[in-house]
N, C-alpha and C positions, 0 to 999 in steps of 0.2 A: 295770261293763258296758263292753264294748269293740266296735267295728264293725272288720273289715278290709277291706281293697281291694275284697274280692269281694261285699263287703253280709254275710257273715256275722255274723253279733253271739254274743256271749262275755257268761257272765254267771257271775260266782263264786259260789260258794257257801263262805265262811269254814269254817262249823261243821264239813264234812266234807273242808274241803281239796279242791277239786272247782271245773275249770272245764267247763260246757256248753255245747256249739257247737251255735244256732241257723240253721241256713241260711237261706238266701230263701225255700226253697217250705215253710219251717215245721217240718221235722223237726230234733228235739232228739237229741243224745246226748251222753254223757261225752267230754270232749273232752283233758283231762289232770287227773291226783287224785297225791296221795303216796299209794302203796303201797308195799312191800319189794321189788313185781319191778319198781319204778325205779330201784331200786340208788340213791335219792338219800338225803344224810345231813341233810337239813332240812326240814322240812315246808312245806308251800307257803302262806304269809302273805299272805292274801287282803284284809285287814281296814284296807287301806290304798290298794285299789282295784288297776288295773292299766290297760296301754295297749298298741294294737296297730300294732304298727308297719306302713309300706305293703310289705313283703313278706309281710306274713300270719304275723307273731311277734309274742308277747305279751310283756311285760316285767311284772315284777311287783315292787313294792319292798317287800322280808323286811324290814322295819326288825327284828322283833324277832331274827333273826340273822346281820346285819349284812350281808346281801346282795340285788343285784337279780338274781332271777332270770328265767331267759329258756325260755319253751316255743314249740321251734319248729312247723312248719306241721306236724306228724305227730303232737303232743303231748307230744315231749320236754320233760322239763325238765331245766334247767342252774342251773349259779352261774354270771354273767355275770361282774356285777361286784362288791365287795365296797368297801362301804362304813361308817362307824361308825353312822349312824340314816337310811340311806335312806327317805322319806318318801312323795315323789312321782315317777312320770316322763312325759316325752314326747319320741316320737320327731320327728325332722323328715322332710322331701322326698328330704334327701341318705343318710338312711342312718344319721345322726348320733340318740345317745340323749340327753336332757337329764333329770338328777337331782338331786333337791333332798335336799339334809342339814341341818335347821336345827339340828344338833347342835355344826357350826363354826362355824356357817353359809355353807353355800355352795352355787352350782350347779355340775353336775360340765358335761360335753360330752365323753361318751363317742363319740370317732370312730367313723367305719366300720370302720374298716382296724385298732383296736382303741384308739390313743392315746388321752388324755385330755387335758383342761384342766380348770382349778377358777378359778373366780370367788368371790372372799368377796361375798357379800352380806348387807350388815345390814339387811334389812328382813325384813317377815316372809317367808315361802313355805307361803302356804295352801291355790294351786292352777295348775297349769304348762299353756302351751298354746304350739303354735310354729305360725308361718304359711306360705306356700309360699315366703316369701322367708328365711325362717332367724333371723324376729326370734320371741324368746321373749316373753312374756306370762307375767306372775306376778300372782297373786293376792294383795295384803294386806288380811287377815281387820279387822285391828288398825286401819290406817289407812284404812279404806274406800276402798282406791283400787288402782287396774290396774297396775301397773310393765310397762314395755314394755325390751326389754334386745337393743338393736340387735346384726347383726354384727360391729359393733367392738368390743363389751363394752360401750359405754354404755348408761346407767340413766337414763331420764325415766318420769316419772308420761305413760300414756297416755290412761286416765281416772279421772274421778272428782275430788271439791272435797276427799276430807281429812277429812270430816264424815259421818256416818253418814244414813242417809236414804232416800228413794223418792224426790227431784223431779229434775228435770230430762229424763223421758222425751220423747222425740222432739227434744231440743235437742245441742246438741255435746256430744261425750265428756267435757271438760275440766270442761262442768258437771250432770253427772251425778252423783246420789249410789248412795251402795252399802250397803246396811245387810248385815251377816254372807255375805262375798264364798266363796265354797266350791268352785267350781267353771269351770272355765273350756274353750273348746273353740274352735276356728279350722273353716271351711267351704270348699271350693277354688277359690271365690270372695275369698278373703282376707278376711272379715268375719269378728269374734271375738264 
């Protein structure tokens, strides 16, 4: 499930390669599916979720054919970028895609303007989230804790003790536990 700028919401359907665009006032329709009149040569891999960026494109990561693909605001779809086990992604403010491969492991930072960078990261990447200022938020499933991964490439723990758990609600980040981390999401208030 996906929201764009404009309050629509995207919701995949795997089993038939199908994503549907819910609007505000509630009407549903097909919104992009693999067919033959897309003239694309890979089917749309939905089973690894997807994210909508703030122009109203959705990015989708094909892990199983080595691509993130891109359907834009009319329901194209594309090979964006190609990568060996694309996993997860999330756009930022700027325009910027961020991709996770735990195959090298590493985050990619696909630019606007189309450049890349790679960052090795050895921790897990179980779930990506970026804030209005361009810091990434990663999920580790394993180590029950938030990795936060500033503009300059630095890597601190932003929450979480390390320990698997439920205590700490209502107290600091730092001592908060996380039992099975899966999902993560930023608000445009800056709160994750």
């Amino acid at each position: 499930i996906a929201v764009d700028p404009s309050g629509n919401l995207y919701i995949g359907n795997s089993n038939n390669e199908e994503v549907y665009k819910v609007t505000k006032d509630g009407k549903i329709s097909t919104f992009a599916k693999t067919t033959p009149a897309l003239n694309f040569q890979y089917p749309l891999d939905l089973s690894a979720g997807f994210a909508a960026d703030y122009q109203g494109n959705l990015y989708v990561p094909g892990q199983d054919f080595m691509q993130v693909q891109k359907i834009d605001s009319t329901g194209k779809i594309t090979n964006f970028f190609g990568l060996r086990f694309p996993t997860l992604v999330a756009p930022d403010y700027s325009g910027n895609l961020y991709i996770a491969d735990p195959s090298f492991p590493a985050l990619y930072r696909v630019n606007a303007d189309g450049s890349y960078a790679a960052q090795r990261f050895v921790y897990n990447l179980d779930a990506l989230a970026v804030d209005l200022a361009g810091n990434v938020y990663v999920a580790d499933f394993g180590d029950a804790v938030i990795r936060k991964v500033d503009t300059s490439g630095n890597i601190t723990i932003f929450a979480g003790t390390g320990q698997a758990g439920t205590a700490g609600d209502g107290g600091p980040a730092s001592q908060a536990q996380f039992n099975m981390l899966q999902a993560l999401a930023t608000d445009a208030l800056g709160n994750l």
